[in-house]
VOTI-682400 format. One line per field, with one value per residue (C-alpha): residue in three letters; x, y, z; residue number from 1; chain. Coordinates in Angstrom, 2 decimals. Each point is the difference from the previous one (the first is absolute). Layout:
BEGIN
code <- c(Ala, ...)
xx <- c(X, ...)
yy <- c(Y, ...)
zz <- c(Z, ...)
pos <- c(NUM, ...)
unit <- c(A, ...)
This chain:
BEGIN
code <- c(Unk, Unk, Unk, Unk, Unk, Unk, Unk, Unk, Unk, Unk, Unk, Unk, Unk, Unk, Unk, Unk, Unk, Unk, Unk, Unk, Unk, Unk, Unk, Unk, Unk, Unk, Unk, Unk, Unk, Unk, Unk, Unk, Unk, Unk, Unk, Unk, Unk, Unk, Unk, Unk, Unk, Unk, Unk, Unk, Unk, Unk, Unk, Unk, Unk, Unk, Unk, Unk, Unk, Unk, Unk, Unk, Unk, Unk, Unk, Unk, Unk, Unk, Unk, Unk, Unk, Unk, Unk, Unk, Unk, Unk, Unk, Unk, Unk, Unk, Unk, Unk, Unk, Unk, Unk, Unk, Unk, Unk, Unk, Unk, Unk, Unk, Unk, Unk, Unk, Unk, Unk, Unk, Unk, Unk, Unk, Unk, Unk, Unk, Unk, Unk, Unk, Unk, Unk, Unk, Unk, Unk, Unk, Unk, Unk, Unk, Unk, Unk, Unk, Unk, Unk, Unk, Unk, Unk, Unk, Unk, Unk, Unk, Unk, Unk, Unk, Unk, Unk, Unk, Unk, Unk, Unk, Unk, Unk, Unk, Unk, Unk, Unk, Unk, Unk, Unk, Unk, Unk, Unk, Unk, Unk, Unk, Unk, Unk, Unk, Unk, Unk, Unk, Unk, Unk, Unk, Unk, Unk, Unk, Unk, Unk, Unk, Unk, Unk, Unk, Unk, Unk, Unk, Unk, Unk, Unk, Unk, Unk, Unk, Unk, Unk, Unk, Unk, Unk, Unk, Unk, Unk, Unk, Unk, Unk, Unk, Unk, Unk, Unk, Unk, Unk, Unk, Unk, Unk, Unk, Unk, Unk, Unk, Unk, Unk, Unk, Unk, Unk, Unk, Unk, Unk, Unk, Unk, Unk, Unk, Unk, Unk, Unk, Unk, Unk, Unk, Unk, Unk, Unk, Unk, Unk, Unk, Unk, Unk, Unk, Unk, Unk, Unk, Unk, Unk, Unk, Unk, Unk, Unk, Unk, Unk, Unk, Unk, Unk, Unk, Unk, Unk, Unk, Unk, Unk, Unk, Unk, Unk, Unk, Unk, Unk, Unk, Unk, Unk, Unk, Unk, Unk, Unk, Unk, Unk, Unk, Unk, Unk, Unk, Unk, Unk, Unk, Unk, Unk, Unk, Unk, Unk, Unk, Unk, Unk, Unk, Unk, Unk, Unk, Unk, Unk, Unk, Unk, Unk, Unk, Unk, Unk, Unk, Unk, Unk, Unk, Unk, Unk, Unk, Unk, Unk, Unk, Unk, Unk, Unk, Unk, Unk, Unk, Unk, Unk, Unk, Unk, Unk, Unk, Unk, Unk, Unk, Unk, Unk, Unk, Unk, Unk, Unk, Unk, Unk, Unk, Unk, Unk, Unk, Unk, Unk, Unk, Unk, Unk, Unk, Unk, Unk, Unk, Unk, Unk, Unk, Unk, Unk, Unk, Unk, Unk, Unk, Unk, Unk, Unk, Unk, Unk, Unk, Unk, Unk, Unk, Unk, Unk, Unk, Unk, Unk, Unk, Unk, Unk, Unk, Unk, Unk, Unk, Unk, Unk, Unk, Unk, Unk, Unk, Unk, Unk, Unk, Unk, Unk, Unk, Unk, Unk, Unk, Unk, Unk, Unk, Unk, Unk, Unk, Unk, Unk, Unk, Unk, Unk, Unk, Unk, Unk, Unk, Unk, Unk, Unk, Unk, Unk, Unk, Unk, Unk, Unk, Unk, Unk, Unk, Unk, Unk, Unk, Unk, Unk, Unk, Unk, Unk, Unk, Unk, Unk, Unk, Unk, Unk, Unk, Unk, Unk, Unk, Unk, Unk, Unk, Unk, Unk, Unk, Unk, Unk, Unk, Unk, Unk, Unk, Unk, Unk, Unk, Unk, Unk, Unk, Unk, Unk)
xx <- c(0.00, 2.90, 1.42, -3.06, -0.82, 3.69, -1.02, -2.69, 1.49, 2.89, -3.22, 0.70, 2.25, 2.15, 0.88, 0.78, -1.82, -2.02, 0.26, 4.03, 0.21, -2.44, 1.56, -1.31, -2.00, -1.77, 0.99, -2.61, 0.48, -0.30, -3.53, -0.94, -0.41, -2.23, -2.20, -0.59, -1.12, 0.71, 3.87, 1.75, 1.91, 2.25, 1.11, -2.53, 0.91, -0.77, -1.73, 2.93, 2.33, -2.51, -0.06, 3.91, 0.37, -2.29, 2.13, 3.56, -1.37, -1.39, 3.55, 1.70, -1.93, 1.88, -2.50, -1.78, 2.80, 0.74, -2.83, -2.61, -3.65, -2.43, -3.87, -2.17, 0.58, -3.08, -0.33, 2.96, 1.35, 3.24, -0.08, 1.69, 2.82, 0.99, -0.86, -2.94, -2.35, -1.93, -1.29, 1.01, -2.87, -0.97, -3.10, 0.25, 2.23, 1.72, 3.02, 0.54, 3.43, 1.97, 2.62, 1.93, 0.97, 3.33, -1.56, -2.63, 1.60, 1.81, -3.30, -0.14, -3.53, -3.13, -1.49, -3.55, -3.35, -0.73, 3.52, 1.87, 3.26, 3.19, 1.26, 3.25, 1.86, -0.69, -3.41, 0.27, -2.29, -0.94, 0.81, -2.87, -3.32, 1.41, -0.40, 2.33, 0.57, 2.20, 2.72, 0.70, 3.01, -0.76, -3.48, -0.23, -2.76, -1.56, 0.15, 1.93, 3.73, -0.69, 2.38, -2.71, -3.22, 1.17, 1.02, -3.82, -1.07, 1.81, -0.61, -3.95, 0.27, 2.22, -1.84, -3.45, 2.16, 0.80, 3.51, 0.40, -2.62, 1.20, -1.40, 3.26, 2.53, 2.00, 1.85, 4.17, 1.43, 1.19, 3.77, 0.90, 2.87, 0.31, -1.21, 0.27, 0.78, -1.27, 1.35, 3.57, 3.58, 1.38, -1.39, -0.61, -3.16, 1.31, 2.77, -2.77, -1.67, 3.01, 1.17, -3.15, -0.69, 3.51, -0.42, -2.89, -0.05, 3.54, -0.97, -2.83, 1.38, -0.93, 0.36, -0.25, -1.96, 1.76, -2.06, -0.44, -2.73, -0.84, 0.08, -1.09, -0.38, 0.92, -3.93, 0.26, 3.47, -1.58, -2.89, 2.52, 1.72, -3.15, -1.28, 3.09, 0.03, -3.29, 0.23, 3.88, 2.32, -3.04, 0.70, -1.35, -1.04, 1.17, 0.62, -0.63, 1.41, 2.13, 1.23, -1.99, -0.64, -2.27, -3.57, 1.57, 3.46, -2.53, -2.67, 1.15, -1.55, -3.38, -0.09, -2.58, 2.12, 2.18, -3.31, -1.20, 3.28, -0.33, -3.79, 0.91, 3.18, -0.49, 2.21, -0.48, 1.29, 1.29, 0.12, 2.62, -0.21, 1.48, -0.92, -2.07, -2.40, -0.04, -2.57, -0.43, -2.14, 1.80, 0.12, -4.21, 0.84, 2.68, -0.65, 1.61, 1.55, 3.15, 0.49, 3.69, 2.35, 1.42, -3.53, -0.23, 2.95, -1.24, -3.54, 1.16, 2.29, -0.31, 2.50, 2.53, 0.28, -3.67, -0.40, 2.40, -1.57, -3.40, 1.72, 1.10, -3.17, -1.72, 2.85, -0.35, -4.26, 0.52, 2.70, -2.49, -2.98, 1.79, 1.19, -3.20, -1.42, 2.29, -0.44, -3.84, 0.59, 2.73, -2.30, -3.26, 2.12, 1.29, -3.60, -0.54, 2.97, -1.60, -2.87, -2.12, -0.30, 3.81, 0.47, -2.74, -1.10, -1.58, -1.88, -1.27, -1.38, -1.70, -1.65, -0.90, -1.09, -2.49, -1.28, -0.88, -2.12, -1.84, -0.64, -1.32, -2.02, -1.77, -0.70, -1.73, -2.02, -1.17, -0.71, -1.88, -2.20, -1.14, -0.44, -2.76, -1.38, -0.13, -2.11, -2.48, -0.85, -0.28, -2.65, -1.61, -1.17, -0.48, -3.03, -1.37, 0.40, -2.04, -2.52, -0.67, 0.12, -3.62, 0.13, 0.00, -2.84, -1.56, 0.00, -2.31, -2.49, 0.41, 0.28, 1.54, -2.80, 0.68, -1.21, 1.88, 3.03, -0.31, -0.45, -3.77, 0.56, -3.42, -3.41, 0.16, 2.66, -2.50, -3.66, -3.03, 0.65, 3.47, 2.39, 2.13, 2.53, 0.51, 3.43, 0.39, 2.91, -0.50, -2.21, -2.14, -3.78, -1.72, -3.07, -2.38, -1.07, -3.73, -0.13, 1.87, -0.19, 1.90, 1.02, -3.33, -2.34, -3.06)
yy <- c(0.00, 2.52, -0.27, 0.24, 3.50, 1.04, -0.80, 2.23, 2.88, -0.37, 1.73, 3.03, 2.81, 0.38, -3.90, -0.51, -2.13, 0.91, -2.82, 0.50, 3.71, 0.53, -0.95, -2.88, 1.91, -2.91, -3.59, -2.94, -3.68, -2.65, -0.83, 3.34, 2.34, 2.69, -0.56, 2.27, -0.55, -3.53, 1.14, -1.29, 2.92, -1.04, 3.76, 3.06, 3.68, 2.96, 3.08, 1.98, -2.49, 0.16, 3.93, -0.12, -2.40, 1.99, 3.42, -2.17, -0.72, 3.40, 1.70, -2.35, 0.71, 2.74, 1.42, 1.28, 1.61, 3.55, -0.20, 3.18, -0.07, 2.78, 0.45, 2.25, 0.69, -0.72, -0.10, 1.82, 0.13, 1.61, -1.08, 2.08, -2.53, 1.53, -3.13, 0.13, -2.78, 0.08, -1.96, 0.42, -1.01, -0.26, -1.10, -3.88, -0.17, 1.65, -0.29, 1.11, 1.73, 1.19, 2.76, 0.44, 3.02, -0.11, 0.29, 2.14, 2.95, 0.30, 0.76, 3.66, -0.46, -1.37, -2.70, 0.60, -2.82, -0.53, 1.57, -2.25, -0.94, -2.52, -1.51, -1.70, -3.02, -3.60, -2.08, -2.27, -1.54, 1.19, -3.28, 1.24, 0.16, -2.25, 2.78, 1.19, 3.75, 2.15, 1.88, 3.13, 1.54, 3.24, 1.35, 2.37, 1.92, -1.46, 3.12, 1.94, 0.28, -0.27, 2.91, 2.38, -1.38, 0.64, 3.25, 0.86, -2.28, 2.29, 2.88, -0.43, -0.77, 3.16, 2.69, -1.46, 0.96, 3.76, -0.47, 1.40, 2.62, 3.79, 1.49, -1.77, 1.40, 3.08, 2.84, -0.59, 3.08, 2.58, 0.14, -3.25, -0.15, -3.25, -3.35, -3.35, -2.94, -3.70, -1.36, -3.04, 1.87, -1.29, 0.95, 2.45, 1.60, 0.79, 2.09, 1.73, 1.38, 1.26, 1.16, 1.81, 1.10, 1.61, 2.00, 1.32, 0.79, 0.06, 0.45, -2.56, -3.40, -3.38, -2.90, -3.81, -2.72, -3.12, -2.89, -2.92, 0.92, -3.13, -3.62, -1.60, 2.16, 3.17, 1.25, -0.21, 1.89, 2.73, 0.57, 0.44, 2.31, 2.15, -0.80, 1.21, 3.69, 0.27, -0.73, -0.22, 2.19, 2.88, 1.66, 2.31, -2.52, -3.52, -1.40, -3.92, -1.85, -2.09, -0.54, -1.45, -3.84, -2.55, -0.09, -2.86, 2.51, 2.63, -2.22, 0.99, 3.25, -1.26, -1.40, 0.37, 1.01, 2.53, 1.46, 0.36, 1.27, 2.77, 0.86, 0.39, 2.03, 3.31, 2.57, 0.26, -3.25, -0.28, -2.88, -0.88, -4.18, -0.68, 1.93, 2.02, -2.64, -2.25, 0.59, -1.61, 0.27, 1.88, 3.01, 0.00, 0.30, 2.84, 3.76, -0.14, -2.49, 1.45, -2.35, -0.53, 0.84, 3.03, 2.11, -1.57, 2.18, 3.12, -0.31, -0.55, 3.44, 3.32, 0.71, 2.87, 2.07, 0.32, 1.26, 2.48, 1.16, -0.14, 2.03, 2.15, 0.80, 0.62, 2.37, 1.97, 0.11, 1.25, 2.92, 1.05, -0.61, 2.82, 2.16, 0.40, 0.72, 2.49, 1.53, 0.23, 1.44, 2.53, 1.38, 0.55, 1.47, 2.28, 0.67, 0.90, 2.46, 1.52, 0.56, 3.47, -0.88, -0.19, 3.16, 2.42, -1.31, 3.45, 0.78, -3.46, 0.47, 3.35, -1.70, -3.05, 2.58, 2.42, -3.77, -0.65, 2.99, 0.13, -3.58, 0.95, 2.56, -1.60, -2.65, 2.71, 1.35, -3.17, -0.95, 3.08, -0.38, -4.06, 1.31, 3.08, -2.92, -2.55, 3.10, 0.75, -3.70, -0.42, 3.46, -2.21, -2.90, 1.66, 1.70, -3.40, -1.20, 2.78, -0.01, -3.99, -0.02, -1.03, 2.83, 2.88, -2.23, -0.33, 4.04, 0.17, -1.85, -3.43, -3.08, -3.83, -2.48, -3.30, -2.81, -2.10, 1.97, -0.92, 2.70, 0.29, 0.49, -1.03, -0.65, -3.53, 0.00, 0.46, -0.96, 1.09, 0.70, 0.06, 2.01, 2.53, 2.32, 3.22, 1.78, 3.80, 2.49, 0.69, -3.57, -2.97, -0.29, -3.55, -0.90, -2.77, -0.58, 0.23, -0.59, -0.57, 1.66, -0.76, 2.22, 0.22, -1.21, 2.30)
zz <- c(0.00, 0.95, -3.19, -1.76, 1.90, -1.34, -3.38, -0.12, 2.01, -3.17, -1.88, 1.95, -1.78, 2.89, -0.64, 3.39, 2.04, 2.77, 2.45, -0.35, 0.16, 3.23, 3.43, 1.52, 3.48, 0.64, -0.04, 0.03, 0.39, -3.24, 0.94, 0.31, -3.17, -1.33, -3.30, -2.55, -3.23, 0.43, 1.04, 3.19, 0.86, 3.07, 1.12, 1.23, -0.62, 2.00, -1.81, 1.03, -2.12, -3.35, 0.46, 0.58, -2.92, -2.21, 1.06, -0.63, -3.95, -0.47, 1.39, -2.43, -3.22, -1.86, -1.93, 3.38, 1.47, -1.18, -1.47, -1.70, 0.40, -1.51, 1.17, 1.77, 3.89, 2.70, 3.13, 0.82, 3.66, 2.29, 3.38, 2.47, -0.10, -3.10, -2.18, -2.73, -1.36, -3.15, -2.64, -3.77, -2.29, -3.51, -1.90, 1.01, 2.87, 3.56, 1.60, 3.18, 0.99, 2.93, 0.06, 2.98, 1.60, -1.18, -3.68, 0.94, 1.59, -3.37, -1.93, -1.52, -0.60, 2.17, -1.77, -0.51, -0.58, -3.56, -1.37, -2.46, 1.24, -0.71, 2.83, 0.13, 2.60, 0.86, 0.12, 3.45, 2.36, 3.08, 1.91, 3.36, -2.79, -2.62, -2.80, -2.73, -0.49, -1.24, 1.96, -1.60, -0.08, -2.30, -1.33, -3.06, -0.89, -3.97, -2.60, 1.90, 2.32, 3.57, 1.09, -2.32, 1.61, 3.50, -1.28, -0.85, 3.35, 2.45, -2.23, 0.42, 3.47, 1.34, -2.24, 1.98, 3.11, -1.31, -0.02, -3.70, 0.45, -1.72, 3.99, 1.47, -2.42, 1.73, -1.75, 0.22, 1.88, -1.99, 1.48, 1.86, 2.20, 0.97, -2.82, 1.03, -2.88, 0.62, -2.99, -0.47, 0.95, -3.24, -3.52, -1.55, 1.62, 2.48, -1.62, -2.45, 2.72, 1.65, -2.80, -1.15, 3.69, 0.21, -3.23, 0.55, 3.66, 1.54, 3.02, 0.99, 1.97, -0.87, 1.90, -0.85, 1.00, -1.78, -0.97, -2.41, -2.19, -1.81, 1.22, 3.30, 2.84, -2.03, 0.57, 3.70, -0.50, -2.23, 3.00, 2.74, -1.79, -1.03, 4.12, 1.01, -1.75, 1.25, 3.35, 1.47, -2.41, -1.32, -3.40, -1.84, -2.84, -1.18, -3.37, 0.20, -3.48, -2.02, -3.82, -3.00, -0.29, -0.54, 1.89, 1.81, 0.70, 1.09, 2.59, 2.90, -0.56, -0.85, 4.25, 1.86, 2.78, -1.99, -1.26, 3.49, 1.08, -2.13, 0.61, 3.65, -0.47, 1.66, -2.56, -3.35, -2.46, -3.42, -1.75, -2.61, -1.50, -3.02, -3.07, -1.26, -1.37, 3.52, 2.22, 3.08, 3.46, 1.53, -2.96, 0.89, 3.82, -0.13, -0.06, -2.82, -2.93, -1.93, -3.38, 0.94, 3.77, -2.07, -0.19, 3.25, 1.36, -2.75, 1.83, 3.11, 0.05, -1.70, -2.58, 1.36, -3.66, -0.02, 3.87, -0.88, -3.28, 1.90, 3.10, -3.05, -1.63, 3.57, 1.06, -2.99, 0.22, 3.72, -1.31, -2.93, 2.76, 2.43, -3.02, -1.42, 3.75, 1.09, -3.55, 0.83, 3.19, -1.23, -2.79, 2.30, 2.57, -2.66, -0.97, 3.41, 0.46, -3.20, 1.22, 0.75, 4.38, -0.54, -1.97, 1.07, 3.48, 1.12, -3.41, -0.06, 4.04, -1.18, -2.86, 2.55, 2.61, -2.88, -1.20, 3.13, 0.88, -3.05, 1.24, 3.03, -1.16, -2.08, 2.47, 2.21, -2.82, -0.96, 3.51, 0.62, -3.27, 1.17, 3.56, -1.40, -2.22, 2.72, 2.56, -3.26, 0.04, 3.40, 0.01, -2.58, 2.14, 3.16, -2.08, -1.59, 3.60, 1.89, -2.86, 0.46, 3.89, 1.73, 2.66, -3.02, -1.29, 3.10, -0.05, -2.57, 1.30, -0.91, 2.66, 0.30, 0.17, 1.95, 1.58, 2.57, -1.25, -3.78, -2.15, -2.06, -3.55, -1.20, 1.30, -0.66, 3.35, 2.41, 0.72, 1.77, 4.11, -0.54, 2.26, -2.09, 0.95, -1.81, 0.65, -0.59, 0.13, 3.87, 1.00, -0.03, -0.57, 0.36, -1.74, -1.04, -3.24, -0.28, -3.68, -3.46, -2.98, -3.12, -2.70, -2.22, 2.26, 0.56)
pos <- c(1, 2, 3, 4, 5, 6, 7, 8, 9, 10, 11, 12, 13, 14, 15, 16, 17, 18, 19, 20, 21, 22, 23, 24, 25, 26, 27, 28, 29, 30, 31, 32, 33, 34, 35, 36, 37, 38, 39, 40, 41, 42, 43, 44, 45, 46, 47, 48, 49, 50, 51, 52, 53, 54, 55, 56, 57, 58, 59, 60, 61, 62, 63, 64, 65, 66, 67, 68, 69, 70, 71, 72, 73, 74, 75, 76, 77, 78, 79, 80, 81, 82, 83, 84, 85, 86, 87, 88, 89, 90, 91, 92, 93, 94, 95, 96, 97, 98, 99, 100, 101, 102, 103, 104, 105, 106, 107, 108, 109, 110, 111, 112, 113, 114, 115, 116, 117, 118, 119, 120, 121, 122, 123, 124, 125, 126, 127, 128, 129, 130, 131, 132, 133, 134, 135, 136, 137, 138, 139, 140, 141, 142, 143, 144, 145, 146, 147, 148, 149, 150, 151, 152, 153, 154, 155, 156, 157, 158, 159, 160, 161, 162, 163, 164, 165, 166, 167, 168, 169, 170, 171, 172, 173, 174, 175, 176, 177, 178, 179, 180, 181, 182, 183, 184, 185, 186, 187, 188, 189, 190, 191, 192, 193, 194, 195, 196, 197, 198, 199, 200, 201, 202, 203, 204, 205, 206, 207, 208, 209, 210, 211, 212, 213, 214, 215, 216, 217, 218, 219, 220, 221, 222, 223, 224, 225, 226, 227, 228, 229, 230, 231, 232, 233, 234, 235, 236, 237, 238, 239, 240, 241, 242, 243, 244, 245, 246, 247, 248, 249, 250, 251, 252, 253, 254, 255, 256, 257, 258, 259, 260, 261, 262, 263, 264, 265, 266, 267, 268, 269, 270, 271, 272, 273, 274, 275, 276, 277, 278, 279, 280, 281, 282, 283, 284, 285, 286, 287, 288, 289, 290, 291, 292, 293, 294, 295, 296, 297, 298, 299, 300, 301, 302, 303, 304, 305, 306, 307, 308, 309, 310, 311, 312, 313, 314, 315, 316, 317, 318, 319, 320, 321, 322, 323, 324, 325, 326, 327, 328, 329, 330, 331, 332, 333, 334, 335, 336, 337, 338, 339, 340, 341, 342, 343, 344, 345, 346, 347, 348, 349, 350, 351, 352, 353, 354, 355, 356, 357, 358, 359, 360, 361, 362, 363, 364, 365, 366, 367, 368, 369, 370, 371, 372, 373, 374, 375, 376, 377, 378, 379, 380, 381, 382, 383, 384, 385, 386, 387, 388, 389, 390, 391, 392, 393, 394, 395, 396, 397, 398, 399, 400, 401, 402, 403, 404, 405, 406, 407, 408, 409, 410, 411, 412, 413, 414, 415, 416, 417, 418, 419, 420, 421, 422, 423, 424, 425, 426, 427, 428, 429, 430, 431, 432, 433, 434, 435, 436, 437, 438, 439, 440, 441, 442)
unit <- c(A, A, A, A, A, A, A, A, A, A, A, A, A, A, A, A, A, A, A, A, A, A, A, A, A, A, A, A, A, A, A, A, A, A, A, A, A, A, A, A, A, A, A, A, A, A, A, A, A, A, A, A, A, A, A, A, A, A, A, A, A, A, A, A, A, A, A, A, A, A, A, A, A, A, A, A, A, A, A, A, A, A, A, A, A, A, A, A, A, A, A, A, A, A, A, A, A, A, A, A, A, A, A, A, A, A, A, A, A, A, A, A, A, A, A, A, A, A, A, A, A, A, A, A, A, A, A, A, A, A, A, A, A, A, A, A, A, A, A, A, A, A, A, A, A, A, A, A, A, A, A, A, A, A, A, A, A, A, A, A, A, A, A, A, A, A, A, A, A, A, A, A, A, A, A, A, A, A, A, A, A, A, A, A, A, A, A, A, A, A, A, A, A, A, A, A, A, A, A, A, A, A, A, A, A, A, A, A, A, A, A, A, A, A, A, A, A, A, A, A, A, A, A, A, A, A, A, A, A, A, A, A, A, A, A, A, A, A, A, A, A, A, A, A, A, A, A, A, A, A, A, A, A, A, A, A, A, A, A, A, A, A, A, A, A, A, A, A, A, A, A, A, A, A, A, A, A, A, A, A, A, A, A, A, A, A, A, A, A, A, A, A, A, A, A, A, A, A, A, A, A, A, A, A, A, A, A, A, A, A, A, A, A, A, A, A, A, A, A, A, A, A, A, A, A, A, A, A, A, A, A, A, A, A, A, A, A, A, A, A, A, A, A, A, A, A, A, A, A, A, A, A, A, A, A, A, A, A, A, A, A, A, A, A, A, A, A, A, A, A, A, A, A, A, A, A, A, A, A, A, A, A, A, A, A, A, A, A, A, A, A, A, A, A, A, A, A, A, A, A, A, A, A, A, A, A, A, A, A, A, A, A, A, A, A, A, A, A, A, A, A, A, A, A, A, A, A, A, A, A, A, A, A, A, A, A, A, A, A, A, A, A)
C-alpha cells in the first residue's frame, strides 16, 4: 500500500513524495493504520506540518518570489503597529497581502480603496490561518509614479488645513540685518547666495544652518534648521533651499514636516528648490518662492546701487520741495513789504477811520428810519385794538348774553324759563325768558 500511495503522490509537480517529505509526529503500531481512500497510511501529520510544508514549496517555487502583481486595492488597512493589510482584486479573483512596517513607512503615497496598484515581493503562507498571501515589499500607484501622487495627496490635505493660504504670506523687511540659510555647506547654493547677498548688501550678516537636503533624514534636518531660526537663533528672514535635481533629488522638500516647519516659522521665509521649473510643497507654504537661491538672496536684500539712486532722487525732491517753499514765502513776504499798510500807514488809518464813520452813520440813520416805522405800526394796532374791545362796545349800548357762562349767539341757545345773564359796561342783569321769537316770526 505505501508504495502504492508514493506512486500516486509521483503525480504531483513537486515530484516529491508526501509520506517521505513530512516528519513522522506520530508513530502507530503495524496493526494500527488510518484508511483513506482505500490507502493505509502508517504516519499522521499535524496541521501545523501541512501549513509548514505548503509554506516550504511555495518559498521554493521561483516564479513566486520577487514576484509583480497588478489589481485593484480593497479593504485597505494600517494598524497602529505600522503594518497594513489589503486585498488586491481583479474581475475573477483576490489576493490578500501584508506589508510590514518596514515597507510601509517607505510609502510616499497613502494607498486608497478602489485605486489600481502593482505590488511587488513574495507570495507565502501564513502558517497560524493556513492562507497564502502576498508580502509586499513595494506598492506603485497604476498610471502614474508614486512620488507624484503623494505629491497631490499631501498637497490636498495641507491646503484643507490653510497652510498655503495667500492670508499667511508676510511682506520680507525692507533692510534685513541679520538672514539665516538652512541649506548643505558644500555646493554651490550656498555660495550664490553669499555671493549675491554680499553684492548687493555689504553689510547684512548671514549665518548657516548646514544640512543634508536630500536622502534619509535630510527632511527632519531641513525642519530643525527652519525651527531653529525661528525659535533659538531669531533672524530677520530665512532662505530654506537646495540645487536642481530630479523630483526624487528634490523630496525632501515636499515633507510634511518641512512644510509644517515652515508654516509655523515666526519671521518671514523664502524658499529657493531647484530651478525655476521645480515646484515643491514647501514653495506653496513660504511667504515667498524665488525660482532659483540667487533671486532668493536678490529678494531677500535690497540692492545697494538702487538705495542710493532712490536716496538720490528723494534728496533732490526734498531740496526742490524747500526751494520752491522758501521761494513762495520770499515772494508773498515781498508782496507784503510792498504793500500800502507798509508804505502809507497813517493815510491808510484816515481812510479806515472816514470809512468807518460814514459806516456808522448810516447805521444810525437807518436805525432811526425802522424805529419811526416800527412806532407808526404799532399806532396802527393799538387803534384796531381799542376799536374791537367789548367795553367800547359795551359803551354804546350793546350787552354779552349768557347762560351758565356760555355766551348766546342765537335764540335757538336758550328756551322758555331759562335763566340768562346780560353783562353791561358797569354790571349784571338776570332774567328769565318768558318767550321766543325768531327772526320773521309775527
Amino acid at each position: 500500500m505505501e508504495g502504492a500511495f508514493e506512486d500516486r503522490c509521483a503525480l504531483c509537480p513537486f515530484r516529491q513524495p508526501i509520506a517521505d517529505t513530512f516528519p513522522r509526529v506520530q508513530a502507530v503500531h503495524s496493526s494500527s493504520f488510518v484508511r483513506m481512500g482505500g490507502l493505509r497510511v502508517v504516519t499522521v501529520h499535524s496541521v501545523s506540518d501541512v501549513n509548514r510544508y505548503i509554506k516550504d514549496l511555495l518559498a521554493g517555487e521561483p516564479v513566486l518570489r520577487g514576484i509583480a502583481v497588478r489589481g485593484e486595492i480593497s479593504n485597505f488597512k494600517r494598524y497602529p503597529s505600522g503594518h497594513c493589510y489589503f486585498t488586491l482584486k481583479d474581475a475573477n479573483s483576490a489576493l490578500k497581502c501584508v506589508m510590514f512596517r518596514s515597507y510601509a513607512g517607505a510609502l510616499r503615497f497613502v494607498p486608497q480603496n478602489g485605486m489600481q496598484a502593482v505590488a511587488g515581493g513574495s507570495i507565502s503562507v501564513y502558517e497560524r490561518d493556513g492562507v497564502y498571501q502576498l508580502y509586499v515589499e513595494s506598492l506603485l500607484p497604476e498610471g502614474t509614479g508614486d512620488l507624484a501622487l503623494a505629491f497631490e495627496q499631501l498637497k490636498e490635505k495641507l491646503a484643507a488645513e490653510g497652510l498655503f493660504d495667500a492670508s499667511r504670506k508676510r511682506v520680507l523687511p525692507a533692510f534685513p540685518k541679520k538672514i539665516g540659510v538652512v541649506t548643505s555647506s558644500a555646493g554651490a547654493v550656498l555660495r550664490d547666495i553669499y555671493r549675491v547677498s554680499k553684492r548687493r548688501w555689504p553689510q547684512v550678516q548671514l549665518v548657516l544652518y548646514p544640512v543634508q537636503v536630500q536622502g534619509e533624514g535630510a527632511a527632519g534636518q531641513i525642519a530643525a534648521g527652519i525651527g531653529f531660526f525661528s525659535r533659538k537663533y531669531p533672524v530677520d528672514v530665512i532662505i530654506a533651499g537646495r540645487g536642481g535635481g530630479s523630483m526624487e533629488d528634490l523630496w525632501a522638500f515636499n515633507e510634511e514636516v518641512v512644510v509644517r516647519a515652515i508654516a509655523a516659522a515666526k519671521v518671514p521665509l523664502i524658499s529657493a528648490v531647484g530651478h525655476e521649473t521645480d515646484f515643491t510643497l514647501a514653495d506653496f507654504a513660504a511667504d515667498v518662492r524665488a525660482a532659483t537661491p540667487s533671486q532668493a538672496a536678490e529678494l531677500a536684500v535690497p540692492d545697494r546701487a538702487e538705495v542710493r539712486r532712490q536716496v538720490e532722487n528723494l534728496t533732490g525732491q526734498l531740496t526742490r520741495q524747500m526751494q520752491g517753499a522758501i521761494a513762495a514765502r520770499r515772494a508773498r513776504l515781498e508782496n507784503i513789504l510792498q504793500s500800502r499798510v507798509l508804505r502809507e500807514p497813517q493815510a491808510m488809518l484816515a481812510e479806515r477811520r472816514q470809512r468807518l464813520d460814514f459806516l456808522l452813520a448810516g447805521l444810525q440813520k437807518s436805525a432811526q428810519a425802522d424805529m419811526q416805522a416800527k412806532r407808526h405800526r404799532l399806532g396802527l394796532l393799538l387803534n384796531r385794538l381799542a376799536a374791537i374791545n367789548p367795553a367800547a362796545v359795551m359803551g354804546r349800548g350793546y350787552g354779552l348774553l349768557t347762560r351758565q357762562d356760555k355766551l348766546i349767539t342765537s335764540v335757538r341757545d336758550v328756551a322758555v324759563n331759562d335763566e340768562l345773564k346780560v353783562t353791561l359796561r358797569d354790571g349784571s342783569i338776570f332774567v328769565r325768558t318768558l318767550a321766543i321769537k325768531e327772526k320773521g316770526d309775527r
